[in-house]
Structures are given as C-alpha cells and as structure tokens.
ROZA-224795 format. One record per residue (C-alpha): x, y, z; residue in one letter. Coordinates in steps of 0.5 Angstrom, whole numbers, plus 500, padded with zeros to 3 digits. Example, Ala and Ser with C-alpha at 12.3 -4.5 7.8 and 13.67 -1.06 7.14 Angstrom:
residues 2
525491516A/527498514S/
//
This chain:
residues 270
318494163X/311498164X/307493159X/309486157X/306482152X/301478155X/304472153X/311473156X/307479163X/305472167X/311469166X/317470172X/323467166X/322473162X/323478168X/329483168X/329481176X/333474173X/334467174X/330468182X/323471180X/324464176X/323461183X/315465185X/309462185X/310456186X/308450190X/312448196X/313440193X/316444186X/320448191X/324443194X/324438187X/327446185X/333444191X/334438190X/336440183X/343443181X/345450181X/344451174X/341447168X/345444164X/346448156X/342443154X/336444158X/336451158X/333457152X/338458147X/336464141X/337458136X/332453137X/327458139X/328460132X/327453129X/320452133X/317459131X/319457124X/315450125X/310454128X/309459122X/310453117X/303451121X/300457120X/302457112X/299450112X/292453116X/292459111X/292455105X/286451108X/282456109X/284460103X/281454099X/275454102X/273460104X/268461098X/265454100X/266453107X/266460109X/264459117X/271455117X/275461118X/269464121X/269459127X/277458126X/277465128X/273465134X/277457136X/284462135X/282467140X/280462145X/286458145X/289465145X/287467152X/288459154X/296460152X/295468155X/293465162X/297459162X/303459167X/306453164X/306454156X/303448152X/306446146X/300443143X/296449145X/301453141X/302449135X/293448134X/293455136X/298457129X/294452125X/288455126X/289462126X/292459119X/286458117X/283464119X/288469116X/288464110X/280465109X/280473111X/285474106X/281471100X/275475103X/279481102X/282479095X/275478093X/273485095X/278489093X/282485089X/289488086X/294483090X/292486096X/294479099X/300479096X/302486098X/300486105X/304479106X/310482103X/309489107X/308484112X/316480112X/319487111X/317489117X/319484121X/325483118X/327490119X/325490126X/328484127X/336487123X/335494127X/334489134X/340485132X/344490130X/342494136X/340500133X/334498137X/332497144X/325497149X/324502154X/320504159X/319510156X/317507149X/313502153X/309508157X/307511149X/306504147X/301502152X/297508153X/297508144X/294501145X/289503150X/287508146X/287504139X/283499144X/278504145X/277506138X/276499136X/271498140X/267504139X/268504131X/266495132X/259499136X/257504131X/258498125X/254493129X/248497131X/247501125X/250508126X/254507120X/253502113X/260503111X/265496111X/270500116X/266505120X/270511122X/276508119X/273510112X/271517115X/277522110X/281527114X/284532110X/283528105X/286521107X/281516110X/282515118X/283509117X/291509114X/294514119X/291509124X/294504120X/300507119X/300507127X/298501129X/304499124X/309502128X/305500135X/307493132X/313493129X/315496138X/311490140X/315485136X/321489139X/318487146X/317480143X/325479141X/327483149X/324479152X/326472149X/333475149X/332476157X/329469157X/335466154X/341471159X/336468165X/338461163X/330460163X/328452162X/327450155X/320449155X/320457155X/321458148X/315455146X/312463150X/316466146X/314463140X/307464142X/309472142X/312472136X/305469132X/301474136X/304480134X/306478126X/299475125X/296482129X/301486124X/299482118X/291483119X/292491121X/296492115X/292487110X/286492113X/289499112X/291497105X/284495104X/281502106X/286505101X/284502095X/277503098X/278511098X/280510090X/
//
C-alpha cells in the first residue's frame, strides 16, 4: 500500500510481505528468543477477527463512558474536555509511534477521547441544537456498518491506486485545514467555521468537503479492516490486535467529528 494508517505504517505484522517483515527491527537477543521459539505459534497466541472484535467493542464501551462524563460537565467543567482533547492527542502520537502496542495507552486513549467527543458534542448541541448529536451518531454507525457489510461481503477492497487518491486527498484536506485554522486564529475571519462556511453555488464549502471527507473515512475504515485482515493471514502475535483496535477508534472518532461539523455548518447555512 501506498499509505498506511499510522497505527498499523510502524508495524511489520500487518505488512502484505508476511510472517518474515515480522522478524526486522529487532535486537539481536529478541532474534535468538524468535529461534529458540516453535516455527509457528499456537492458535491461541495468534490474531483472530474475533477477539480482535471483542477488545475494539471494550474499547468503544470506554469511549461511551468517557463521552457521557464530558457530556455532563462540559457546561460545568468546560476545560475537562478541552484538556481531554489535548491529553487525546498525546497519547495518539505515543500509540502511533510505539513499536509495541500498549493496552493500557490504548484503553486511556478511548477513555479520554470519550470525554472530549462527549464535551464537543454537548458544544455542539447547545449551539446548534435540532438532535444534531443524535444525527451524526447514527450517520456515524451507518457508515460504519455499511463500510464494514461491503468489506466483509467483498464488494469492497484496498488498493494501491485508491490509496494514491486516498493520500494526496488527505495531504490536500491537511492542508486546508491548517489554512482555514490560520486565518480563524489570526482574525482573517469571525465566522465559527472560516472558509468552511464560505457558499459555493449556493452550498457552503464546508458540506462538499464534508461530504468528501466522509467518503475519505469510510476508505480509511477499509485500510483499517485490511490491515487486520493481513494481521490475522500473518499469524501476527495476539497483542497486535490491540494495533488494530487503536486504528479503528481513530478513524471512527475522525468520522463521528467530521460529520458531527458538517452537519453543524448545514443547519448554520439555514
């Protein structure tokens, strides 16, 4: 693949080489232990889809929890989520860059970002109000769950061509968002969403990019579901699973706010 999602990029396990890409980067003593090991490992010291299912579903029930902490005191304790948010993101680029994924790390990374998706949200339902909430979460488990019927069906597969348009989409909306952040910070422009709200042919800028960046995700949930998939062919160790959980929270939790904004700037244009 051209691009991987930075939680499975650092990891050999979830390489299309196999099982040997598993064997670089280590130290000469993990090397010999790695010899001194049976040629494979036993089933239950190996990925399966299931289990890896079963540890991303105790992962999204921290986030729940999270969530309905900063929901509730993001009136009262509105630098609670602000800070979660910022905590979130550390501990995004500590699980990105670790080469051994931590359980732990991964686990207060769900809680946390729970409770800065559950803060932005009531944020968000106190401005705009209308169930704006409840609308993106349920736009949100729609597009996972047909993202994830279309992979499992087959209908749907990575490849390297997509992932070339996938990656210069990604630079591209990077970009942008840094440019839009920019001109908000500095005053170039008052409006909550800068360019976003700017009308093209009479639809704000920020919906087709929504619209987009919706499609980017749903792709990215598609990498997310083939590299586990390679994991689990590889007969990677176990403890990988808990990668492949890490790369499913970021792209949901991505999914949720993008769509969660857009729907924002459309009842903001009414």
């Amino acid at each position: 693949m051209a691009l991987d999602n930075p939680a499975f990029k650092r990891n050999s396990a979830f390489s299309s080489q196999g099982a040997v890409a598993a064997a670089q980067d280590v130290s000469a003593q993990q090397l010999q232990e790695m010899y001194n090991q049976p040629a494979t490992l036993p089933d239950r010291d190996v990925m399966t889809i299931e289990t890896t299912l079963q540890k991303s579903a105790a992962s999204f029930g921290l986030l729940i929890v999270g969530a309905a902490l900063g929901w509730l005191t993001a009136e009262s304790l509105p630098f609670l989520w602000i800070g979660a948010g910022l905590v979130g993101f550390v501990l995004a680029l500590v699980n990105i860059f670790k080469k051994e994924p931590s359980p732990g790390l991964i686990l207060a990374y769900s809680g946390v970002q729970g409770v800065f998706v559950g803060g932005i949200s009531a944020w968000y339902e106190l401005a705009f109000g209308g169930g704006i909430v409840s609308q993106a979460v349920i736009a949100t488990l729609v597009v996972v769950g047909v993202t994830l019927a279309l992979f499992a069906s087959g209908k749907i597969r990575a490849s390297k061509k997509a992932t070339k348009i996938f990656l210069v989409a990604m630079i591209g909306y990077a970009v942008f968002s840094l440019v839009n952040f920019g001109l908000m910070v500095f005053g170039a422009t008052d409006d909550p969403f800068g360019l976003r709200s700017v009308p093209i042919m009479g639809i704000p800028l920020g919906v087709i990019l929504g619209v987009f960046v919706v499609i980017m995700a749903a792709y990215s949930l598609v990498l997310d579901f083939d590299f586990i998939q390679q994991g689990v062919r590889n007969r990677a160790p176990r403890k990988y699973e808990w990668t492949g959980v890490f790369g499913i929270m970021v792209t949901v939790i991505w999914l949720y706010l993008e769509i969660l904004r857009m729907l924002a700037i459309m009842q903001s244009s009414d």
